[in-house]
PyMOL commands that place a pseudoatom at each C-alpha (Angstrom):
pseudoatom trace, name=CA, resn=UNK, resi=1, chain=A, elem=C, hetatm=0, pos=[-80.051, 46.592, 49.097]
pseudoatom trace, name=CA, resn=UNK, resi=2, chain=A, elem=C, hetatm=0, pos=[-77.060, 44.709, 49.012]
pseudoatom trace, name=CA, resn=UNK, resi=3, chain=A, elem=C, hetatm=0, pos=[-73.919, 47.349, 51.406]
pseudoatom trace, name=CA, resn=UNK, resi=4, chain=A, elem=C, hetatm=0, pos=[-71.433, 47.068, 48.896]
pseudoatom trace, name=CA, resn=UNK, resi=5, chain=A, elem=C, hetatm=0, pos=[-73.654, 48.251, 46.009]
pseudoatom trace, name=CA, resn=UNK, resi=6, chain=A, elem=C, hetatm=0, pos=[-75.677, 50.339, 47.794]
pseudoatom trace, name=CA, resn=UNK, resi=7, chain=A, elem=C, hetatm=0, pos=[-71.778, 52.266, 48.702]
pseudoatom trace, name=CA, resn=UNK, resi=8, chain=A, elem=C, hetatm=0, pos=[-71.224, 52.457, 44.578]
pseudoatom trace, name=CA, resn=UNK, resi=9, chain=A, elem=C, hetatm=0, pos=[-74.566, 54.159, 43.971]
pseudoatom trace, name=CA, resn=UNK, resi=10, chain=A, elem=C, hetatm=0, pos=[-73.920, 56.689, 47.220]
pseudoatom trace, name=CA, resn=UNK, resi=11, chain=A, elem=C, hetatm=0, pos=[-70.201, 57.809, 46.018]
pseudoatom trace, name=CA, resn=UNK, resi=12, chain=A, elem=C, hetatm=0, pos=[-71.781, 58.164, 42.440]
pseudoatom trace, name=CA, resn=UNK, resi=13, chain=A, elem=C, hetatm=0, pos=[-74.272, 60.109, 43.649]
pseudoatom trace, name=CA, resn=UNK, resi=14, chain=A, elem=C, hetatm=0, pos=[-72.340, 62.360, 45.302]
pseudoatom trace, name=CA, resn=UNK, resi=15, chain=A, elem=C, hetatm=0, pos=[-69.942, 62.568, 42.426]
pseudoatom trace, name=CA, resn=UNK, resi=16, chain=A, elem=C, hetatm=0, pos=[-72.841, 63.289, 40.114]
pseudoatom trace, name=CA, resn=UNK, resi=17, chain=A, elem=C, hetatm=0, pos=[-74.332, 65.841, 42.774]
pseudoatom trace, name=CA, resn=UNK, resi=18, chain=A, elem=C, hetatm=0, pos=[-71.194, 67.729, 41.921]
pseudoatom trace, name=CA, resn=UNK, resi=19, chain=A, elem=C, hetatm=0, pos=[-71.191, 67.623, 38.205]
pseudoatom trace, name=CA, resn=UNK, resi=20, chain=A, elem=C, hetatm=0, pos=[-72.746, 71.176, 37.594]
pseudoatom trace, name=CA, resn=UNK, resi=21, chain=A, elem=C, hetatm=0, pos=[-71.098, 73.151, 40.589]
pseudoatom trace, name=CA, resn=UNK, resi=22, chain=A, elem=C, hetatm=0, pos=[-68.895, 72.850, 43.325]
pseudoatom trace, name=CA, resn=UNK, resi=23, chain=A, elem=C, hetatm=0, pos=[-70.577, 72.338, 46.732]
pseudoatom trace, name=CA, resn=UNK, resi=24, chain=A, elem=C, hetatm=0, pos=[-70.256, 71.771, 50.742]
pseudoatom trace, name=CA, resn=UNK, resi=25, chain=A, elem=C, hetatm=0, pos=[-71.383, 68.590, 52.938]
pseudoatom trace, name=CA, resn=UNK, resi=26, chain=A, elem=C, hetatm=0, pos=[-74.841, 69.915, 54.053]
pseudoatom trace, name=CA, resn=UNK, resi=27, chain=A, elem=C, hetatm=0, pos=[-75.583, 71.273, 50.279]
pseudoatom trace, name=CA, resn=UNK, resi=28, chain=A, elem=C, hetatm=0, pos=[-74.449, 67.618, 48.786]
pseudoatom trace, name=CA, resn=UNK, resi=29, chain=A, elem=C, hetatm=0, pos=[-76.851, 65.847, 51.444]
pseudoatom trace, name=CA, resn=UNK, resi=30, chain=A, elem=C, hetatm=0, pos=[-80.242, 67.593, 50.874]
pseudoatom trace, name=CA, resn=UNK, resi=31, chain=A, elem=C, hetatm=0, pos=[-79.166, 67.541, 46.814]
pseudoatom trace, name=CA, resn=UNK, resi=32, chain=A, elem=C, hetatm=0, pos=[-79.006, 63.802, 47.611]
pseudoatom trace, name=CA, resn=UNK, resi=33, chain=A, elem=C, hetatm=0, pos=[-81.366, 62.729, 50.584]
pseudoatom trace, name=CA, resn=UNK, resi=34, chain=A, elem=C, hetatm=0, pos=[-84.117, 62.995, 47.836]
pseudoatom trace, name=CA, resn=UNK, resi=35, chain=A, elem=C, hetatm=0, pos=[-82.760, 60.220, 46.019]
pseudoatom trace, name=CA, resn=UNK, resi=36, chain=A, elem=C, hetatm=0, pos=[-81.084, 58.210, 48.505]
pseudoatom trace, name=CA, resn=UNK, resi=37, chain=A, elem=C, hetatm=0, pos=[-80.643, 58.234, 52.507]
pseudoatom trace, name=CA, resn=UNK, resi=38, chain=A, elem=C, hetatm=0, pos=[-77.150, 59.654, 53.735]
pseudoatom trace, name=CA, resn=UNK, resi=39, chain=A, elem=C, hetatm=0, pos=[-76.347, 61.312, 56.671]
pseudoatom trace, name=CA, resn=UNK, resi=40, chain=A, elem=C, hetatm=0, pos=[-73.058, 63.459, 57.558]
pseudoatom trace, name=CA, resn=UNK, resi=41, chain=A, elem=C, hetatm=0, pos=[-71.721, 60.031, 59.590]
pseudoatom trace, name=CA, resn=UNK, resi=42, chain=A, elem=C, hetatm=0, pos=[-71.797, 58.606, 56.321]
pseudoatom trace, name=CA, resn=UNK, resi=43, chain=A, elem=C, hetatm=0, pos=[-71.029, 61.665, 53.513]
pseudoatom trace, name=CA, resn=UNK, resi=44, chain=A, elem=C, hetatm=0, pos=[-67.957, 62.681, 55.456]
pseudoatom trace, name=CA, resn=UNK, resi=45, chain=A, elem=C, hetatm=0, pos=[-65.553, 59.661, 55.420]
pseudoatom trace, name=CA, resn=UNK, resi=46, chain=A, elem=C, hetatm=0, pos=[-66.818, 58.850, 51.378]
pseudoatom trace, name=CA, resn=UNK, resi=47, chain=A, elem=C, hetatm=0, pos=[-65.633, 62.965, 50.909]
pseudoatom trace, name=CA, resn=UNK, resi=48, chain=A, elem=C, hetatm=0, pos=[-62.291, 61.850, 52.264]
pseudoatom trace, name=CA, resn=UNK, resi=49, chain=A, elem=C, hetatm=0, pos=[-62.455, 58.788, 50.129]
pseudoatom trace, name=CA, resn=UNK, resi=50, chain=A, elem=C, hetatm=0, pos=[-62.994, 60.195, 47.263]
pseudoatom trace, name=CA, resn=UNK, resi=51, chain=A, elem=C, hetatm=0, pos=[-60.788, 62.955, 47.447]
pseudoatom trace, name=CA, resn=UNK, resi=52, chain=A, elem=C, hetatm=0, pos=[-58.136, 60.694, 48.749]
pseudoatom trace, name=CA, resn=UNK, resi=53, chain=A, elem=C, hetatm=0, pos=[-58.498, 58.842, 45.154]
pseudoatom trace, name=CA, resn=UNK, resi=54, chain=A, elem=C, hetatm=0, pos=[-58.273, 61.997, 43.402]
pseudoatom trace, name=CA, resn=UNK, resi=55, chain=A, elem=C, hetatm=0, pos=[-61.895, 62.223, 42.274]
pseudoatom trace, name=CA, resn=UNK, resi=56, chain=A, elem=C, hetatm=0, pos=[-62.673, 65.129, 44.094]
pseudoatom trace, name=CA, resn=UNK, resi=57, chain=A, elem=C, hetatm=0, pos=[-60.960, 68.367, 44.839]
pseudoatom trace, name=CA, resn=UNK, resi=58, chain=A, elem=C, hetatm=0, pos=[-61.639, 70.872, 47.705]
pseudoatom trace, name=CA, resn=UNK, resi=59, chain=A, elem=C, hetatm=0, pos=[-61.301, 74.586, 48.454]
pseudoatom trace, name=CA, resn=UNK, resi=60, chain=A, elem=C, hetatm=0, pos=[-62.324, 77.185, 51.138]
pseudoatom trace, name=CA, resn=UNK, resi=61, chain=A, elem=C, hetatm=0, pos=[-64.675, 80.314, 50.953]
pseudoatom trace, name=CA, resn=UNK, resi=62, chain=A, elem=C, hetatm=0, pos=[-65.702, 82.384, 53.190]
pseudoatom trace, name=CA, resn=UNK, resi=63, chain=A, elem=C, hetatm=0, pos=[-69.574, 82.322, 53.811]
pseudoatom trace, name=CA, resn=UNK, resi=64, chain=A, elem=C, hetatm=0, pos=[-70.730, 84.649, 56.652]
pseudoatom trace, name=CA, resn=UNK, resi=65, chain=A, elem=C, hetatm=0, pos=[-68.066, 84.972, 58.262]
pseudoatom trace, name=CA, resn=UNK, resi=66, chain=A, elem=C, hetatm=0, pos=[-67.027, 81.461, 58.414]
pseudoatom trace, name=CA, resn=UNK, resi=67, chain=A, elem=C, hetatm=0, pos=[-64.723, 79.317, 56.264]
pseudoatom trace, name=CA, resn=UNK, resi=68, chain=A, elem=C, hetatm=0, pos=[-66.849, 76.534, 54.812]
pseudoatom trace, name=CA, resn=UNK, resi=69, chain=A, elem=C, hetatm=0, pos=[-65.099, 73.735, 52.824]
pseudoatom trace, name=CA, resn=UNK, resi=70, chain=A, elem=C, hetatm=0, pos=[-66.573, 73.034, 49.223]
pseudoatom trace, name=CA, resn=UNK, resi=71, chain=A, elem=C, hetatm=0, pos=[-65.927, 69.952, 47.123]
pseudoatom trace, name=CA, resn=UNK, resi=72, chain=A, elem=C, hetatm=0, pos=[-65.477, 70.254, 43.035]
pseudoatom trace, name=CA, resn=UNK, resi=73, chain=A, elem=C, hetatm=0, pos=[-65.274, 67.140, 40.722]
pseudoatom trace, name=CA, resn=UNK, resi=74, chain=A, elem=C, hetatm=0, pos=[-61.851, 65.929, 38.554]
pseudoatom trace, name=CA, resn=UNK, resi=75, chain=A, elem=C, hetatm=0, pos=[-61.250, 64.275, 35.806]
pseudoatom trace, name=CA, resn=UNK, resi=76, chain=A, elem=C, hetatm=0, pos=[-61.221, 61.140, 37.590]
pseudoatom trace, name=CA, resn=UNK, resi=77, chain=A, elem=C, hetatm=0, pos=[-64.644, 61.531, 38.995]
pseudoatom trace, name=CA, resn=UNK, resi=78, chain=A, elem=C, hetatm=0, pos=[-66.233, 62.484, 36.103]
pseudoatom trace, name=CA, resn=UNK, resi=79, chain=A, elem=C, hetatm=0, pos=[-64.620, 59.596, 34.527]
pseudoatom trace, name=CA, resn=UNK, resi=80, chain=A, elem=C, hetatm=0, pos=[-65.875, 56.993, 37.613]
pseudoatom trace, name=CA, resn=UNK, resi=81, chain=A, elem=C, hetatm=0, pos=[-69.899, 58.331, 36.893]
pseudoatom trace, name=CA, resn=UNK, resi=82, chain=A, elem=C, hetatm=0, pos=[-69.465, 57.367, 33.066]
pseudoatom trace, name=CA, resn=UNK, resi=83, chain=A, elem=C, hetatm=0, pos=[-67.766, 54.005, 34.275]
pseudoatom trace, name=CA, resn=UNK, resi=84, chain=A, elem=C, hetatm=0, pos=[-70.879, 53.310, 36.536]
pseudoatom trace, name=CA, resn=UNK, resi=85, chain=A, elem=C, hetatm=0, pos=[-73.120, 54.558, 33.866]
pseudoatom trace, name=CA, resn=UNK, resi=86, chain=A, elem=C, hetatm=0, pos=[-71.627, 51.628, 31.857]
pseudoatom trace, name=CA, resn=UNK, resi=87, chain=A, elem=C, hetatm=0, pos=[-71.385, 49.179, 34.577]
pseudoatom trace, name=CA, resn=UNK, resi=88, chain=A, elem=C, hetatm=0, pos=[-75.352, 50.144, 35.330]
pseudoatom trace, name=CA, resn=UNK, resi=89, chain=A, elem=C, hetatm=0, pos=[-76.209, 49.066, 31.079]
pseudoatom trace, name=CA, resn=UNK, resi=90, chain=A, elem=C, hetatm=0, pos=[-74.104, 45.861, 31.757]
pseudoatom trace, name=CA, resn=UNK, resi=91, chain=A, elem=C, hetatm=0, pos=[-76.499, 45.323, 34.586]
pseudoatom trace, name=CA, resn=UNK, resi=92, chain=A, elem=C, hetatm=0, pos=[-79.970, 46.227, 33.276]
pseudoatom trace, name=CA, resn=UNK, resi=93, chain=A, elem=C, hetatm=0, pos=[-79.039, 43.626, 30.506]
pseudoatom trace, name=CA, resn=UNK, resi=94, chain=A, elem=C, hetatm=0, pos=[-78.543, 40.561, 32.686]
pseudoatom trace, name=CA, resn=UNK, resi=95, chain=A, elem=C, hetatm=0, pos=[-81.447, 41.508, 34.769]
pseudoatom trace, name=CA, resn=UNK, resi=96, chain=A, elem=C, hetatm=0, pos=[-83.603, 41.433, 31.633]
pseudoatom trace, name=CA, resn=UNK, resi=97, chain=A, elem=C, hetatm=0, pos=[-82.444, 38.146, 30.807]
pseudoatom trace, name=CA, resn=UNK, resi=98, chain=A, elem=C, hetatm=0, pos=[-82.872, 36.953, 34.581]
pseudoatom trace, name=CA, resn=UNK, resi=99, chain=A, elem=C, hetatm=0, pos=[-85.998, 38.183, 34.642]
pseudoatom trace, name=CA, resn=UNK, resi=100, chain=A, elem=C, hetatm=0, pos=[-87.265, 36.104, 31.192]
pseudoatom trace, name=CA, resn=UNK, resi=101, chain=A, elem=C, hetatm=0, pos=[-87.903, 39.612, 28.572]
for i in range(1, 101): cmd.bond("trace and resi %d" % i, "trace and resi %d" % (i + 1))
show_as sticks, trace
zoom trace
């Protein structure tokens, strides 16, 4: 699969992984690992990204008796899924026609 796009569906899916509840690295990699390979070299530094660009938001909680960082969606990443959701139809259409149906 092509880096670049291969990157957009990763931050998407992480994004999306976070739609229902907030969550921590480990958490966000086994939701995802079923779907698509990550590891924590590669989950951290899109985190950072994304937060960075004000899709995501984080907070501490304690969780025996250690502080574990958690990462909630915004606006703006809620908003970047339905963009990619769009993007994704734009796609499927000019594959169809690429592919003669």
């Amino acid at each position: 699969m092509n880096v670049q796009l291969k990157k957009g569906i990763v931050e998407v899916c992480i994004l999306a992984s976070l739609k229902n509840q907030p969550s921590y690295g480990y958490k966000i990699i086994t939701d995802i690992s079923e779907i698509i390979e990550i590891s924590e070299s590669t989950l951290y530094p899109i985190l950072r990204r994304l937060e960075a660009n004000n899709m995501l938001e984080t907070f501490n909680k304690d969780f025996n008796g250690r502080t574990r960082k958690y990462y909630r969606i915004t606006r703006l990443g809620l908003e970047r899924i339905d963009d990619f959701i769009s993007e994704w139809r734009d796609m499927e259409r000019v594959c169809k026609f690429i592919m003669g149906r």
